[in-house]
C-alpha positions, 0 to 999 in steps of 0.5 A: 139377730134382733127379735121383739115379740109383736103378739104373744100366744093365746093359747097352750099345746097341752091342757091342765087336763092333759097334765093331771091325767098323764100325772095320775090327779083326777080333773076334779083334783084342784090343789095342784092348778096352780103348780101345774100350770106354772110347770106347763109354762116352764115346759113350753118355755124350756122346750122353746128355747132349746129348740129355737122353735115357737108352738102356738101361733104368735107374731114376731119382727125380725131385724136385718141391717143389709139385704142378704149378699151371699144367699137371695133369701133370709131365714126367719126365726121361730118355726114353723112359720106360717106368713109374713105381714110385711117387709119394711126398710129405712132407707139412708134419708129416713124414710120408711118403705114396704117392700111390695109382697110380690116381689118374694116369696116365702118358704114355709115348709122348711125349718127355718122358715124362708123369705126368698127374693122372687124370680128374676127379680133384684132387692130394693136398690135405696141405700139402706140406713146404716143400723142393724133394724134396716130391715124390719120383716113381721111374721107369724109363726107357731102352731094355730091350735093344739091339734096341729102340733105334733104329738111327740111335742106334745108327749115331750111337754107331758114329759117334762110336767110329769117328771117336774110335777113328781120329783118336786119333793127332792128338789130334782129339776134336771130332765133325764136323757130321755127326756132331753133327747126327745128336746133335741130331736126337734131342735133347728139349725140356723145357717 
């Protein structure tokens, strides 16, 4: 599957203040900003790479080389999935098409989020072009602000700061089980 990152996020689950309160620094305590924040970096990181998810609002394009033959939807990566903003296709003489947004319907309640084909309607017939970016579907994924991310996300990207932030000293960056577990409680399953 081909991804490419359209528009990166602004914004961060958890704040540096947060952080310094779960690790015990007051918010007056400057010194450690800068290692805080690269450990926050690496959670969110950490966290979205292990679970196949996005947290903060962000756009993404997505790459099919055929329309789905088996199944009349296509899963999308990264959820939650909040929209999608188009559905482009090359057709085999070259030429660029958007496919009409009411010719389907999105499914963004389930995780993976779903682009499905609409009722009693049939893909595009053109013969697409023979590459694995036929198909190019720009959505819009993640959480649109920290308050709607839920907080055992959150508690788990606190987690992992607070262990990170404490046994920096022996060099120790291996999460514990707990802390692992709670990763993989959140983590998605592509079909």
């Amino acid at each position: 599957m081909k991804l490419t990152l359209k528009t990166a996020p602004t914004k961060e689950p958890i704040t540096i203040e947060e952080v310094k309160a779960m690790v015990g620094l007051e918010s007056d305590q400057e010194q450690f900003d800068g290692l805080l924040k690269a450990l926050i970096s690496a959670a969110i990181d950490t966290f979205e790479m292990e679970t196949n998810t996005r947290l903060m609002e962000q756009s993404w394009k997505q790459y099919f080389n055929d329309w789905p033959l088996e199944e009349d939807f296509f899963e999308l990566a990264y959820p939650p999935l909040m929209s999608v903003t188009a559905i482009k296709y090359t057709t085999s003489a070259g030429v660029v098409t958007t496919w009409a947004s009411s010719q389907y319907d999105l499914d963004i309640a389930s995780k993976p989020g779903r682009v499905f084909l609409g009722y009693n309607l049939n893909f595009p017939s053109a013969t697409l072009t023979p590459s694995s970016d036929a198909i190019e579907i720009e959505f819009i994924c993640g959480y649109e602000n920290a308050d709607n991310v839920p907080f055992q996300i959150k508690n788990t990207l606190k987690l992992m700061v607070e262990f990170w932030f404490t046994n920096r000293a022996e060099g120790n960056s291996k999460l514990p089980d707990y802390i692992r577990q709670s990763i993989a409680n959140h983590k998605i399953y592509y079909l």
